[in-house]
C-alpha positions as CSV (number, residue, x, y, z in Angstrom):
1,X,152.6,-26.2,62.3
2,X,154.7,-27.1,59.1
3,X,153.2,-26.7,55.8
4,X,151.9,-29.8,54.2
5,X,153.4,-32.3,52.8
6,X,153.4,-32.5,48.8
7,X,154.8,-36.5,49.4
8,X,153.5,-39.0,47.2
9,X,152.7,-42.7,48.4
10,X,151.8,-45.9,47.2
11,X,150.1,-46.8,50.1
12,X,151.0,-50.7,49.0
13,X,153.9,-50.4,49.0
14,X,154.1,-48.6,52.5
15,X,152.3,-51.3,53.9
16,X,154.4,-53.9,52.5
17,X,157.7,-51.9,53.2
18,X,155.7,-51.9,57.0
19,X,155.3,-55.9,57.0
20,X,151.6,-55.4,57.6
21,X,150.5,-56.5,54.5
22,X,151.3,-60.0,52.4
23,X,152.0,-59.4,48.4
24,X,148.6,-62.0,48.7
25,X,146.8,-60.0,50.5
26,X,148.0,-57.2,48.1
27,X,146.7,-58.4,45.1
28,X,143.5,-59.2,46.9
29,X,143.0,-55.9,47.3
30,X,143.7,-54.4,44.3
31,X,141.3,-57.2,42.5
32,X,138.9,-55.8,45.2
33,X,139.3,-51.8,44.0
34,X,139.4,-53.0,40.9
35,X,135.8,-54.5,41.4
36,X,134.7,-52.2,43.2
37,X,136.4,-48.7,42.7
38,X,137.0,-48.4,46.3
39,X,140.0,-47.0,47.4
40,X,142.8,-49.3,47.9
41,X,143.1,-48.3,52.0
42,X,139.3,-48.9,52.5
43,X,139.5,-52.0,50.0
44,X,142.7,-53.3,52.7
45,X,140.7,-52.1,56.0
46,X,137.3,-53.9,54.5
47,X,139.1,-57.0,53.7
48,X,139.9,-56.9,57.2
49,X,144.1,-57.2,56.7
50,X,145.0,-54.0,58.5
51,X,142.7,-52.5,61.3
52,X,141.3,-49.1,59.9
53,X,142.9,-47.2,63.0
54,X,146.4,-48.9,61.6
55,X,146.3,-47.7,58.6
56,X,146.0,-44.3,59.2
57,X,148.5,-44.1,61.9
58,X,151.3,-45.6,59.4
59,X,150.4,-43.0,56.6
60,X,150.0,-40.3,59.5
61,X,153.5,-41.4,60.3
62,X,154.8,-41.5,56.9
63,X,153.3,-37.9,56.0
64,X,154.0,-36.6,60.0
65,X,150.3,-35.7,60.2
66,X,148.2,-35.4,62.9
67,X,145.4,-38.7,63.7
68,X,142.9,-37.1,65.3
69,X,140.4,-39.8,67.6
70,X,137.0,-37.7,67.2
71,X,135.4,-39.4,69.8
72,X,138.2,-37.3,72.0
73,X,138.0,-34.3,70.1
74,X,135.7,-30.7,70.9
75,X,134.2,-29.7,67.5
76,X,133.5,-26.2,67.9
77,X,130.7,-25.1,65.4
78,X,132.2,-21.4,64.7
79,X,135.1,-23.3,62.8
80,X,133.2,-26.0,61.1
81,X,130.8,-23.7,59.5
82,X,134.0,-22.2,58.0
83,X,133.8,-24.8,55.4
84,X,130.4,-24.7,53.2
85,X,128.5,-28.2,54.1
86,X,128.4,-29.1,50.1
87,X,132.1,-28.8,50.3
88,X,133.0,-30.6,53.8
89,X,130.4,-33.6,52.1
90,X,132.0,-33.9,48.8
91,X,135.8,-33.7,49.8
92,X,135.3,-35.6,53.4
93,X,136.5,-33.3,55.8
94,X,135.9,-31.2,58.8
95,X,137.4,-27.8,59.8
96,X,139.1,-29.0,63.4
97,X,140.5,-26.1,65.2
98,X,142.6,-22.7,64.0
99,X,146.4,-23.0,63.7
100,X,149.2,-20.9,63.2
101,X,149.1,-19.3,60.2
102,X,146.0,-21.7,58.9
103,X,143.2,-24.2,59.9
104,X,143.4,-28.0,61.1
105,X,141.4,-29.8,58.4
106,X,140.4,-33.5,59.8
107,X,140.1,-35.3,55.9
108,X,139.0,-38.9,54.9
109,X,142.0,-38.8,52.8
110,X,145.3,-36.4,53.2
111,X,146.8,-38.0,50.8
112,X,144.9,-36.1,48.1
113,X,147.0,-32.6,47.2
114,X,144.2,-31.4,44.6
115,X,141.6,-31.3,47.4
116,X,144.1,-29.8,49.9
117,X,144.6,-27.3,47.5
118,X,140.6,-26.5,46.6
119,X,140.5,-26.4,50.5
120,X,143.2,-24.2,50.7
121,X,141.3,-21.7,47.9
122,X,137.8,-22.3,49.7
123,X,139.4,-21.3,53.1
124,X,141.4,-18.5,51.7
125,X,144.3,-19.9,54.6
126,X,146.9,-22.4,54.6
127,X,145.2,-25.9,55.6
128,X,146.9,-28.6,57.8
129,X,145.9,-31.8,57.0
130,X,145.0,-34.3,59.5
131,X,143.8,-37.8,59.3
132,X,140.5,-39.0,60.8
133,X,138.1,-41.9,60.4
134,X,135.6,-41.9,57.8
135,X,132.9,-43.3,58.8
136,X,133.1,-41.1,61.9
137,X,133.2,-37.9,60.1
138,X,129.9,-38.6,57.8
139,X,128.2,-39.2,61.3
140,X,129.7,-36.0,62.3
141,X,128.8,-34.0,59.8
142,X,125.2,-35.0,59.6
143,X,125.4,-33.6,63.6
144,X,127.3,-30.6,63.2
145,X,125.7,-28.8,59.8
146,X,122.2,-30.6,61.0
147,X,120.5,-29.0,57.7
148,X,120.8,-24.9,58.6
149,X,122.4,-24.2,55.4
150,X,118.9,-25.9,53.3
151,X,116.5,-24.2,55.5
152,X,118.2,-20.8,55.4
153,X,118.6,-21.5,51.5
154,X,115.1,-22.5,51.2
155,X,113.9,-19.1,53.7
156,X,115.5,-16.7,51.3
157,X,113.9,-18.6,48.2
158,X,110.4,-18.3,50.0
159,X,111.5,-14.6,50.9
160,X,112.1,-13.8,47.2
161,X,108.5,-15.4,46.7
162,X,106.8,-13.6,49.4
163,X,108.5,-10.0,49.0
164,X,105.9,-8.6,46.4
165,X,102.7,-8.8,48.7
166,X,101.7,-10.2,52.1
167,X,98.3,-11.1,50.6
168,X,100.5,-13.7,49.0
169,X,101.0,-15.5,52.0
170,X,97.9,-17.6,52.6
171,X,97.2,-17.6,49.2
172,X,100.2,-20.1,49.0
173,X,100.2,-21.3,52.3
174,X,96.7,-23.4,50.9
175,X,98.2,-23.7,47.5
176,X,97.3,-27.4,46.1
177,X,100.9,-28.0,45.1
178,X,102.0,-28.5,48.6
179,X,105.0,-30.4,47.8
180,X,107.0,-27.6,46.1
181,X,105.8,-25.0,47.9
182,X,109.3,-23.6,49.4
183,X,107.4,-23.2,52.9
184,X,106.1,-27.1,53.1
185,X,110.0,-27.5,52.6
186,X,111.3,-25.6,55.1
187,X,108.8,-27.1,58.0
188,X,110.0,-30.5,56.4
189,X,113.8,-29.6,56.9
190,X,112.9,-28.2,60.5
191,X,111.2,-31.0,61.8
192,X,113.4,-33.5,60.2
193,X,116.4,-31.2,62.3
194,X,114.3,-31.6,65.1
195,X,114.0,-35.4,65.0
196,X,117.5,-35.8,64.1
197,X,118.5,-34.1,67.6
198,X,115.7,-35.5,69.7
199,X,114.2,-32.1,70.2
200,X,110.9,-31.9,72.6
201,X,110.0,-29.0,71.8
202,X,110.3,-26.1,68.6
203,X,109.5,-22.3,69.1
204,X,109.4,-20.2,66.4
205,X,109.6,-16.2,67.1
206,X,108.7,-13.5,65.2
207,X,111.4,-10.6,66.0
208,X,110.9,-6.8,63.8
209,X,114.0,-7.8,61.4
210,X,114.5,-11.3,61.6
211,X,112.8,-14.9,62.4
212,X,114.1,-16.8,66.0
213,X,113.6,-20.5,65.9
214,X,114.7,-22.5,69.1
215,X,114.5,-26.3,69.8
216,X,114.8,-27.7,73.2
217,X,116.9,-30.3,73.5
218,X,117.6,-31.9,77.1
219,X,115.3,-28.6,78.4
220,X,118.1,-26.0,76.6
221,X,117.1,-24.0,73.8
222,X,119.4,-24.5,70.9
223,X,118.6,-21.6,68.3
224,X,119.1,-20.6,64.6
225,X,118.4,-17.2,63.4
226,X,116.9,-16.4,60.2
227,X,117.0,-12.7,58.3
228,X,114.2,-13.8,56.3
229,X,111.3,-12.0,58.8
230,X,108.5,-12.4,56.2
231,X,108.6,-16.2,56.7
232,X,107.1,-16.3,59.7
233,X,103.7,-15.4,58.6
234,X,104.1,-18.3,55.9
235,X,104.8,-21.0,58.3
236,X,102.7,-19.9,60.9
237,X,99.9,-19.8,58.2
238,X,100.9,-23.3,57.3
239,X,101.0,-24.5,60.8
240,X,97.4,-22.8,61.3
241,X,96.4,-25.1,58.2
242,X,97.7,-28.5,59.5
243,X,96.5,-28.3,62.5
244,X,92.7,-27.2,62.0
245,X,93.1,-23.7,63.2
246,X,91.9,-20.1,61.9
247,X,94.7,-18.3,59.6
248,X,92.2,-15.1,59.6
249,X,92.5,-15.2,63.6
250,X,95.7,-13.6,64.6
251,X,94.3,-11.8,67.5
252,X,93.8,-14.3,69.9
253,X,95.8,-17.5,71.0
254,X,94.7,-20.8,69.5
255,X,95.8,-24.6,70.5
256,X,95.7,-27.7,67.9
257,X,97.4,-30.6,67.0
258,X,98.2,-32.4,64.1
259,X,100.6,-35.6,63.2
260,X,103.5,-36.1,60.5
261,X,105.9,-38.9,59.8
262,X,109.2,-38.0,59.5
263,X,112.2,-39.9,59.2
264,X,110.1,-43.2,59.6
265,X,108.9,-42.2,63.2
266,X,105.2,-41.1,63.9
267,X,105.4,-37.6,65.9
268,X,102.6,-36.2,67.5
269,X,103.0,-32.5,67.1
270,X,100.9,-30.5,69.8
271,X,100.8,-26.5,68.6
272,X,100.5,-23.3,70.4
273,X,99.9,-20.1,68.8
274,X,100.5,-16.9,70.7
275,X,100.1,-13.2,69.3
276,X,103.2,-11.1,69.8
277,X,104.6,-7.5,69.0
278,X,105.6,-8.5,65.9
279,X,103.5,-11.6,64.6
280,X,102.6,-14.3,66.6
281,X,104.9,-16.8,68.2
282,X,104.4,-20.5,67.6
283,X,105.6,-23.5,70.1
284,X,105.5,-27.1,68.7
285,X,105.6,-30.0,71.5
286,X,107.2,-33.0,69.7
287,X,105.5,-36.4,70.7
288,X,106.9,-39.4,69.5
289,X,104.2,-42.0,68.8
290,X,106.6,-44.4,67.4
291,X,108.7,-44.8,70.3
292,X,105.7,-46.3,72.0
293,X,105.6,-46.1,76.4
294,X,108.5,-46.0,78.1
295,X,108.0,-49.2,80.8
296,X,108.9,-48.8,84.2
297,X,112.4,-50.6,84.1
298,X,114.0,-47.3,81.9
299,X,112.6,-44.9,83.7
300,X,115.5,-44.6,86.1
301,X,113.6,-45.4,89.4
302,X,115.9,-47.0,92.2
303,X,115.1,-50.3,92.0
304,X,113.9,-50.0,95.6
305,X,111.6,-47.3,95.2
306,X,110.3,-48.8,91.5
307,X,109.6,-52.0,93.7
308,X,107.2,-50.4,96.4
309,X,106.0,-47.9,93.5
310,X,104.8,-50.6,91.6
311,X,103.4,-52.6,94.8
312,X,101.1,-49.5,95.8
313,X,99.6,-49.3,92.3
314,X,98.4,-52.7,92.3
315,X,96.4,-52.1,95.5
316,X,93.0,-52.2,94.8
317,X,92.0,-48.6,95.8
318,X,93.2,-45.7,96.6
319,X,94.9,-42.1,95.6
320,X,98.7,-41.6,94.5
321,X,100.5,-38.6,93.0
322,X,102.6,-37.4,90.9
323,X,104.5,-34.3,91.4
324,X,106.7,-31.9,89.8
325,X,107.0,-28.9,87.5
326,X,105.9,-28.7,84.3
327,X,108.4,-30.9,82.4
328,X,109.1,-33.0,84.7
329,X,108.0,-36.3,83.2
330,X,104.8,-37.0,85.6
331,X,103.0,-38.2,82.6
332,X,105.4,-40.4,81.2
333,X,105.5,-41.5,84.2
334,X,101.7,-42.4,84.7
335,X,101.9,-43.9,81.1
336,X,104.0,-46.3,82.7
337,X,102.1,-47.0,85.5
338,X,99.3,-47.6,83.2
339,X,101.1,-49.8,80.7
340,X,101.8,-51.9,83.7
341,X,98.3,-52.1,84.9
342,X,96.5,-52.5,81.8
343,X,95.0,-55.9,81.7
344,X,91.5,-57.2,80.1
345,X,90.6,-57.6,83.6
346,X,91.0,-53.8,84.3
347,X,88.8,-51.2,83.1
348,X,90.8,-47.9,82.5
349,X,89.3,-44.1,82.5
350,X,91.7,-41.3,82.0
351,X,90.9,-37.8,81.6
352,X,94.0,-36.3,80.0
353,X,94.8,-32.1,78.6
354,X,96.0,-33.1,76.2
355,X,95.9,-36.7,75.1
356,X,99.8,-37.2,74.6
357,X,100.0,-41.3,73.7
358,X,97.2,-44.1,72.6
359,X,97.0,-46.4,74.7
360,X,94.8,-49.7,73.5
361,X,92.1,-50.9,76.1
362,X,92.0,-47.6,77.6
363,X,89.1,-45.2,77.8
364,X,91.1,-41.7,77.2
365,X,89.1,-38.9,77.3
366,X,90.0,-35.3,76.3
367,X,89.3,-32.8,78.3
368,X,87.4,-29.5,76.4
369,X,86.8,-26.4,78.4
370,X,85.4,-24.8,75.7
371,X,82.4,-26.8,76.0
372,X,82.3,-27.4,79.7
373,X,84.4,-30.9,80.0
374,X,86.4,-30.1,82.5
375,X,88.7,-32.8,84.7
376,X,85.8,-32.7,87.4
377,X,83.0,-32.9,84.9
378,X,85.3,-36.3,83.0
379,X,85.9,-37.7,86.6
380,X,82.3,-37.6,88.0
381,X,81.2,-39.7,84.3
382,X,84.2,-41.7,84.7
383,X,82.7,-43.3,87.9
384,X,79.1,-44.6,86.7
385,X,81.5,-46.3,84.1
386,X,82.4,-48.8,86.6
387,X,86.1,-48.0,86.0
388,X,88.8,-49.7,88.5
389,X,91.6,-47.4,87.5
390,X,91.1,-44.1,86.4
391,X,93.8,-41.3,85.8
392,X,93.1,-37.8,85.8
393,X,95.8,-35.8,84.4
394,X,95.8,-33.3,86.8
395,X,94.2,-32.0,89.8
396,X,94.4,-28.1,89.4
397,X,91.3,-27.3,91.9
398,X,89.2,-27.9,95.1
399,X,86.7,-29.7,92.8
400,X,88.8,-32.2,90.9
401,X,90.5,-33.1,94.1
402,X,87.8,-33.8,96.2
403,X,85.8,-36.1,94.0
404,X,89.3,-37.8,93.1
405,X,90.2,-38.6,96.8
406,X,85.8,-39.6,97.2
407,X,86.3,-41.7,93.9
408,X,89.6,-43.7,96.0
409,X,87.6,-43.8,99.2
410,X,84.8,-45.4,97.8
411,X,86.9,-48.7,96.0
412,X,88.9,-47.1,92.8
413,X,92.0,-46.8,91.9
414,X,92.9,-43.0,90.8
415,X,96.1,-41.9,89.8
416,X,97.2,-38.0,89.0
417,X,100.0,-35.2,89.3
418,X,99.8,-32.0,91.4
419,X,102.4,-29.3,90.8
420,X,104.4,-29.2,94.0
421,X,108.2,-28.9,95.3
422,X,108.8,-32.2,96.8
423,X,106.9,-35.0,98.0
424,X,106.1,-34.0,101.7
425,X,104.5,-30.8,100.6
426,X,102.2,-32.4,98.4
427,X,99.8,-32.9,101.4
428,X,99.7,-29.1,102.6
429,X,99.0,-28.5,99.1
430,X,96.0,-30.4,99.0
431,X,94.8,-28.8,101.9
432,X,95.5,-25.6,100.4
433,X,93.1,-26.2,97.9
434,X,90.1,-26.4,100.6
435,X,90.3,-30.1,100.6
436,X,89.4,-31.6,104.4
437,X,92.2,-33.2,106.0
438,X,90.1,-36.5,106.4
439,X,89.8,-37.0,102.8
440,X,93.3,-36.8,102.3
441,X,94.0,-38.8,105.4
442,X,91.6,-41.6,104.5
443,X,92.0,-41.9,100.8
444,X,95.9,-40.6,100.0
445,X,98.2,-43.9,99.7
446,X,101.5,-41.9,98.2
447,X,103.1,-38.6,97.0
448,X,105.9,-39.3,94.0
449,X,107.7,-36.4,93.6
450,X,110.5,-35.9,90.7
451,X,112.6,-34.2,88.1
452,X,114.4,-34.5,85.3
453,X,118.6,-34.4,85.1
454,X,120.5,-34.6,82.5
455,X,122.8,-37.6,81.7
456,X,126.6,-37.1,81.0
457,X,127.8,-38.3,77.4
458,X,129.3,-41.5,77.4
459,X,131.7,-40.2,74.6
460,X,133.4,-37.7,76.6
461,X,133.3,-38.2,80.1
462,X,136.3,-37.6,82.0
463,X,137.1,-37.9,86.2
464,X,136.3,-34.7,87.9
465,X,137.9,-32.7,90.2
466,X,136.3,-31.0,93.2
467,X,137.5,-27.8,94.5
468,X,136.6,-27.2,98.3
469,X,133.8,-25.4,98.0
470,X,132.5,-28.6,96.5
471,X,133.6,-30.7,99.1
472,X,132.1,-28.7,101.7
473,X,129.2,-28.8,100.0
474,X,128.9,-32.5,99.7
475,X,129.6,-32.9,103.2
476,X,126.6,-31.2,104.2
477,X,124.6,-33.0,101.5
478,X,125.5,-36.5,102.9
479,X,128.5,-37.6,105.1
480,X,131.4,-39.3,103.3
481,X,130.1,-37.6,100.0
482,X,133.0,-35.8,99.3
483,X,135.2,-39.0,99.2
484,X,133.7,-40.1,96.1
485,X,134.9,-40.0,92.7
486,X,133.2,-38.4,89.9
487,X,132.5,-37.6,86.3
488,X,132.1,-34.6,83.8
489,X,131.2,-33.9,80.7
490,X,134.2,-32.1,78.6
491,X,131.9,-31.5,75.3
492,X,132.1,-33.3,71.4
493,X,130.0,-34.1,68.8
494,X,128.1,-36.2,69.7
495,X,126.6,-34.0,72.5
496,X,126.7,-30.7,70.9
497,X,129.7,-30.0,73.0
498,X,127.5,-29.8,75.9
499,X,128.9,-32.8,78.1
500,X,125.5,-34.6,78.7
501,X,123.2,-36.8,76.1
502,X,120.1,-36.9,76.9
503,X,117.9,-36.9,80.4
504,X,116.9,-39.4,83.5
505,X,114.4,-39.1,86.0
506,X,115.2,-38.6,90.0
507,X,112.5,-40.0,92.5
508,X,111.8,-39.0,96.1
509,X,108.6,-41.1,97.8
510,X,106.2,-40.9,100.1
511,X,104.0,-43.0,101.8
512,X,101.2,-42.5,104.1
513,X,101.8,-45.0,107.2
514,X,99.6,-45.2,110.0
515,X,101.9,-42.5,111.9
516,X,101.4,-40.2,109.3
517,X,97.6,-40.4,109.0
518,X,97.2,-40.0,112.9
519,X,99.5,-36.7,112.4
520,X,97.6,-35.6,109.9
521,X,94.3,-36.1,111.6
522,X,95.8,-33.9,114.4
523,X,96.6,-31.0,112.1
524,X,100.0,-31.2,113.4
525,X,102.2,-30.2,109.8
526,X,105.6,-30.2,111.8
527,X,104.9,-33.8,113.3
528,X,103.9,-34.6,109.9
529,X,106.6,-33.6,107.7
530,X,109.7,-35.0,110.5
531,X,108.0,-38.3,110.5
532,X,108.0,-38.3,106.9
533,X,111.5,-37.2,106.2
534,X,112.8,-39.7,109.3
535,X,110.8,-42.8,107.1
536,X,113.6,-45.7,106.8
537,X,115.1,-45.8,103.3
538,X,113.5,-42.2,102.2
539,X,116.1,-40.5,100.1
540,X,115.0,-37.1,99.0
541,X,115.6,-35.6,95.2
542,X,119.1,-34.2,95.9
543,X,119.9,-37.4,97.2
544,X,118.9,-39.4,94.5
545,X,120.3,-37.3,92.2
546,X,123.8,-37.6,94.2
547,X,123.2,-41.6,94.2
548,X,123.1,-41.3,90.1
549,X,126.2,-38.8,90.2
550,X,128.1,-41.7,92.3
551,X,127.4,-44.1,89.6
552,X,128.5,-41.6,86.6
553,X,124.9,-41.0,85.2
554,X,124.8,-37.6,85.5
555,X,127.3,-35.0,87.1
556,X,127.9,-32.6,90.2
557,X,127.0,-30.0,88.4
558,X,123.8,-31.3,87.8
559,X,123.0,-32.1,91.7
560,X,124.1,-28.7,92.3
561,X,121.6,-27.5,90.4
562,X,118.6,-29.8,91.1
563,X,119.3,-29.1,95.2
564,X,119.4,-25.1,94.8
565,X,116.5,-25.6,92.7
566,X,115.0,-27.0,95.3
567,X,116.1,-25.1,98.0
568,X,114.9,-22.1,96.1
569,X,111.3,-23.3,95.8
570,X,111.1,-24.2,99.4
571,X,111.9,-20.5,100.6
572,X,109.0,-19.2,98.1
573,X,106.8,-21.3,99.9
């Protein structure tokens, strides 16, 4: 790549000399910069004369630099970081990929030599200037630095603080002056990172040399490293503080939960404390209070399956699950179901470990084995409340699931999940558990079983093409499969370079028709789970999750995945 340009340009003039510009319109914007001290390209594209991506082609063409679309274009992280954040901020520009010789620099504005020439100092290599939109770099660079350089600025301040004593540590941890404490700062930064990136989840790991914190983001663990070991104790201490929990207790594992706003959303934090070999490990679940239920219409049922979903849990009694792994999104799930149902007609009893949302009208109870309030103890009060709906969060033994399928024998409505594979083992499950097969044949109305996928980013998805193992694949998945077209993620910014943007849910369901009850009653499990899979319109997980690949939701790659998931469990069973 040539060296840059030293040209000089009136950009005016160039304009004018180009016909896309009036001398009227000129000296419109030049009273505009003068106003405003804009620059006189922005004061042009904001007085809507020349389209921003217009302007920067003609002065790309005039210098012979590159324009670079962002939206198109794979930031890699190794190469941004390059650049200090306080300088890629104050001179507009992003590291964009290694040349020969030098670095591709995507700037606001190319046509500024001193900056090119700081760059150029700061990068100790030759820079090639490119031009890119502005207002698309600031959101990029508020995605790309997301706030590592301040918390590992403020870690090694609070390491300088902590390094002549550990008795320090708690000492300052409950310090009155919260708000400059360099600790309260670094949890603010970390949850504010968190939020930014829609995180679920933030573990923070104690290593002998260095500090591990991870966020999950789409269920992957994104992670930032931290030399500063002796933080750990701070934060966990602080952590210990907000939510209610011993700091002298490091010896034991210890649950609690506590609530902070942060970036104008209320978040829920659920913590976990856990000792390790070298401290004790902390895991945050991020609940976001502010983003209220999701209803039923974005939870990414078929609209088939949503319709006859949302029949059965109007019936007036009766048991349906929810089933999954952990993380699957059964409770959002039966948050939805309730936000439906809840009427001042209904009376609503949930039994819930933990309670994750608030849900007005509804009697939520949290369950507390420490003191003996267990799901079965919740359930069996729940039903001299004269409840019609009642949600128990989950049915984890013999107990809990008989009085559940005696409470939906006997005129209630009970919803709950059960960890299970797929739908259609849901009811050997039960069994499993000691439960007689008449309960579950009299009281058992249907089994939803589901999982989460993630969603392609609609920023950079491109047509995919299958190899033949693919095909053949396909073929065997569903007939005519392989003659479909479909999508893939290549990776930018907006999606961490990962090629999907956040998650959906697949659906697979279940219900019990009077075949199915009579096969049940027999004992006959084979009969049973043919009938169920030969029910008209039953489309299992894989093939949901194919249905959403059709339509460019998600990708191959991610059906692969769910089915050999799947396939996988099956055989343990």
């Amino acid at each position: 790549m040539e060296t840059p340009s030293r040209k000089r340009v009136r950009v005016g003039d160039l304009l004018l000399e180009k016909n896309l510009i009036s001398d009227e319109q000129l000296n419109q914007a030049l009273a505009e910069q003068k106003k405003t001290g804009k620059k006189l390209g922005r004061a042009i594209t904001d007085l809507g004369f020349v389209k921003e991506d217009e302007l920067l082609r003609t002065l790309a063409d005039f210098f012979n630099y590159p324009f670079i679309d962002l939206a198109r274009f794979r930031i890699h992280n190794h190469l941004v970081q390059r650049l200090p954040e306080t300088h890629a901020r104050r001179y507009r520009c992003l590291v964009l990929s290694e040349e020969n010789g030098g670095l591709l620099v995507g700037m606001a504005d190319p046509t500024d030599l001193m900056v090119i020439d700081d760059l150029q100092r700061i990068l100790k290599t030759p820079v090639f200037p490119a031009f890119i939109r502005e207002q698309e770099l600031l959101s990029i660079l508020d995605t790309v630095y997301r706030r590592q350089e301040q918390m590992a600025s403020i870690a090694g301040e609070l390491e300088g603080e902590l390094r002549g004593s550990e008795f320090d540590i708690d000492q300052m941890a409950q310090s009155s002056d919260v708000n400059e404490a360099p600790v309260v700062r670094l949890l603010q930064s970390l949850f504010e990172d968190a939020v930014q990136i829609k995180a679920s989840d933030i573990h923070i790991e104690p290593e002998e040399s260095q500090l591990r914190i991870r966020l999950r983001v789409d269920g992957e663990l994104q992670e930032q490293v931290m030399k500063e070991k002796r933080v750990a104790s701070a934060l966990v201490s602080r952590l210990k503080i907000m939510s209610g929990l011993d700091i002298s207790e490091k010896r034991l594992p210890q649950d609690g939960r506590f609530n902070i706003r942060v970036s104008n959303k209320n978040i829920d934090v659920r913590v976990s404390t856990m000792p390790v070999q070298f401290g004790e490990s902390v895991v945050m679940r991020l609940l976001d209070q502010s983003a209220g239920i999701l209803s039923m219409e974005i939870l990414g049922m078929p609209a088939k399956l949503q319709k006859r979903f949302e029949y059965l849990i109007h019936r007036p009694h009766g048991l349906i699950l929810v089933t999954g792994p952990t993380g699957s999104g059964k409770t959002t799930t039966l948050y939805a179901a309730l936000s439906l149902l809840n009427q001042p007609e209904k009376k609503i009893i949930t039994a819930e470990d933990p309670i994750e949302y608030r849900l007005p009208r509804v009697n939520q109870v949290q369950v507390n084995s420490k003191v003996g309030l267990e799901f079965s103890t919740v359930l069996r009060a729940a039903l001299r409340q004269d409840p019609d709906i009642v949600l128990v969060g989950e049915i984890r033994d013999h107990e809990t699931a008989e009085i559940g399928l005696r409470a939906a024998m006997t005129g209630h409505m009970v919803l709950s999940t059960l960890h299970t594979n797929d739908a259609v083992s849901t009811v050997a499950r039960l069994m499993d558990m000691g439960v007689d097969r008449y309960l579950v044949a009299s009281s058992l109305r249907a089994v939803v079983a589901q999982r989460l996928v993630k969603k392609l980013c609609q920023h950079c998805q491109q047509p995919h093409v299958m190899d033949a193992q693919e095909k053949s694949w396909l073929d065997v998945l569903e007939r005519g499969a392989s003659e479909q077209n479909y999508l893939s993620g290549r990776g930018c910014h907006h999606c961490h370079n990962t090629g999907y943007q956040g998650r959906i849910g697949i659906y697979e369901l279940l219900e019990m028709t009077p075949e199915l009850v009579a096969s049940l009653r027999r004992d006959d499990t084979q009969l049973f789970a043919e009938q169920a899979l030969a029910q008209p319109g039953f489309r299992s997980l894989a093939l949901c999750a194919l249905d959403y690949a059709r339509a460019g939701v998600t990708s191959l790659e991610e059906v692969f995945r769910v089915s050999a998931t799947l396939e996988e469990e099956l055989s343990l069973d």
